[in-house]
C-alpha positions in Angstrom: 0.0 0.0 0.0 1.3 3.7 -0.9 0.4 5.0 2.8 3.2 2.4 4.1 5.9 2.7 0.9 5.7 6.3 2.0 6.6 5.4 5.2 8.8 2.5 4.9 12.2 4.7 5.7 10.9 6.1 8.2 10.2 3.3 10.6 14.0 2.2 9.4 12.7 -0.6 6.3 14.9 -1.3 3.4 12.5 -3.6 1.1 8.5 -4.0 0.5 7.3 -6.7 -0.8 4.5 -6.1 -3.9 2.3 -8.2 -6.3 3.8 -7.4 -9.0 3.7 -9.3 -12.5 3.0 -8.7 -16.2 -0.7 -9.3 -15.6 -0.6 -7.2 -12.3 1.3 -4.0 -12.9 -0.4 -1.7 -10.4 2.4 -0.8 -8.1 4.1 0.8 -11.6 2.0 3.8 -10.8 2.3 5.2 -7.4 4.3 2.4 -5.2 7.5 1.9 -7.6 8.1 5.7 -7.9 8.1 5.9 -4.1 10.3 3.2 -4.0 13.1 4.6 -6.2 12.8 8.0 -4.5 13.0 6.4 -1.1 16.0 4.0 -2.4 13.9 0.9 -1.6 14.4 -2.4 -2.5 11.4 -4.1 -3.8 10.8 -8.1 -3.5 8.0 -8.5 -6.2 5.7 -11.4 -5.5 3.7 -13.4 -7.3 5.8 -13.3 -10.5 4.3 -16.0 -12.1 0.6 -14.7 -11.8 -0.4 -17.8 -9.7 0.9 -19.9 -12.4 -0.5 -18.3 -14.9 2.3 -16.8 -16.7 4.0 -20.1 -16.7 1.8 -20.8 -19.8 1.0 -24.4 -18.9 -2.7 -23.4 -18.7 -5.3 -23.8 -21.7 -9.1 -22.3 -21.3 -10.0 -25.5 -20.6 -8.1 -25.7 -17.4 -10.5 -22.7 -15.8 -12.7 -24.8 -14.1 -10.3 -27.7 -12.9 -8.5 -25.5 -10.1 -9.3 -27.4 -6.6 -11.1 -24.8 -3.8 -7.6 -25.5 -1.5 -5.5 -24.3 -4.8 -5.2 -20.5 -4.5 -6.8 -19.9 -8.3 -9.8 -22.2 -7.2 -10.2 -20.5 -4.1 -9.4 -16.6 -4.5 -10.1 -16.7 -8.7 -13.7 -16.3 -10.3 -13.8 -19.0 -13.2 -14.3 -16.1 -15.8 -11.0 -14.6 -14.6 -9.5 -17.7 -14.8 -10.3 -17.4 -18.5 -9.5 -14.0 -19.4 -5.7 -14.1 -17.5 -5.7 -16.9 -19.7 -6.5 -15.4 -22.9 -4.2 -12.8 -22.0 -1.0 -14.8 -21.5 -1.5 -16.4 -24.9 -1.5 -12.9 -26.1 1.6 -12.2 -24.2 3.4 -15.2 -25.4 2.6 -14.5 -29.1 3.4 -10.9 -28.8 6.4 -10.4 -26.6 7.9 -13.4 -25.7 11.2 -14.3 -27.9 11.0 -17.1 -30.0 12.9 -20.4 -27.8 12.1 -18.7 -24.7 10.3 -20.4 -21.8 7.3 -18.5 -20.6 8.3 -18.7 -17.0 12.1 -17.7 -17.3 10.3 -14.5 -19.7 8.0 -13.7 -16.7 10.4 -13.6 -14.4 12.5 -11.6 -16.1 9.7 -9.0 -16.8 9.4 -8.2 -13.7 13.4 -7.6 -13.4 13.3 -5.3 -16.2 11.7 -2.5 -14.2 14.4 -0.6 -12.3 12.2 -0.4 -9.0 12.6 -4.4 -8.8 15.4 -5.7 -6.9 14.0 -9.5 -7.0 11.4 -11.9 -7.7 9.7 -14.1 -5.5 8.4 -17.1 -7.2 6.7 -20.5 -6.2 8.5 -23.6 -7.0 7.0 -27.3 -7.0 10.3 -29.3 -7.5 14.3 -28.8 -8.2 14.1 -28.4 -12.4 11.4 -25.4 -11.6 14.1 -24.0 -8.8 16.9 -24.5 -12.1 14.5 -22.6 -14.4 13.8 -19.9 -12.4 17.4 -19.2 -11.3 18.0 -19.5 -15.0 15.7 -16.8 -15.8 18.6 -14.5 -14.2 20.4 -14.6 -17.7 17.4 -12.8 -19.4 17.6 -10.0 -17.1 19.3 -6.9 -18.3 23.0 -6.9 -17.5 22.9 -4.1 -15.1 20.9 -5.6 -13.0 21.7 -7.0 -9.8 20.1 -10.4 -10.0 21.6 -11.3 -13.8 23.8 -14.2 -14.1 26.7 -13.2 -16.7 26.6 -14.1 -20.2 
């Protein structure tokens, strides 16, 4: 929230954590710029939009989330379906060719100078390998890039 970004020196805080992904860009507008002026570091969860921008999920997985998964339980099923629709139109608009949804995602969210690192979920050791991977498509100057 802006009312504790604003605040965040002051009471002697380095970082915030955010929500912050390429379907979720709200903090771009007021939080980030606070950030910066107030030299704070900025952990951005979520990277992965739940999942979503992992691109694993089809339309027809909007009604198959569990109500103890947090897209079964927190997601409406017609938001399901538009997130959906909108990371296919991510993928076939930004993403490189030969590039894994996830590792792109992740390195979104790394592009924006207000973003020290991401935060995301992991379900076994090769997703742990591909998102440290992502690192190498972040740009050079920034902190969390692996070298070339």
């Amino acid at each position: 929230n802006l009312h504790q970004t604003e605040a965040a020196t002051k009471v002697g805080a380095a970082a915030i954590q955010v929500v912050y992904n390429r379907l979720d860009r709200k903090p771009e507008g007021r939080v980030f710029p606070a950030c910066l002026t107030q030299d704070l570091g900025v952990l951005a969860r979520v990277p992965l939009a739940s999942g979503f921008l992992a691109g694993k999920y089809t339309a027809a997985d909007a009604g198959s989330f569990p109500a103890d998964d947090v897209r079964g339980k927190w997601w409406k099923k017609e938001d399901i379906v538009a997130a959906i629709a909108q990371v296919e139109e991510i993928r076939k608009s930004e993403v490189p060719a030969g590039v894994e949804m996830a590792g792109w995602a992740l390195a979104w969210c790394l592009r924006h100078p207000a973003v020290t690192c991401v935060i995301p979920g992991l379900k076994s050791p090769a997703q742990a390998e591909s998102n440290a991977a992502a690192g190498a498509l972040a740009p050079q100057d920034h902190p969390q890039a692996l070298p070339a």
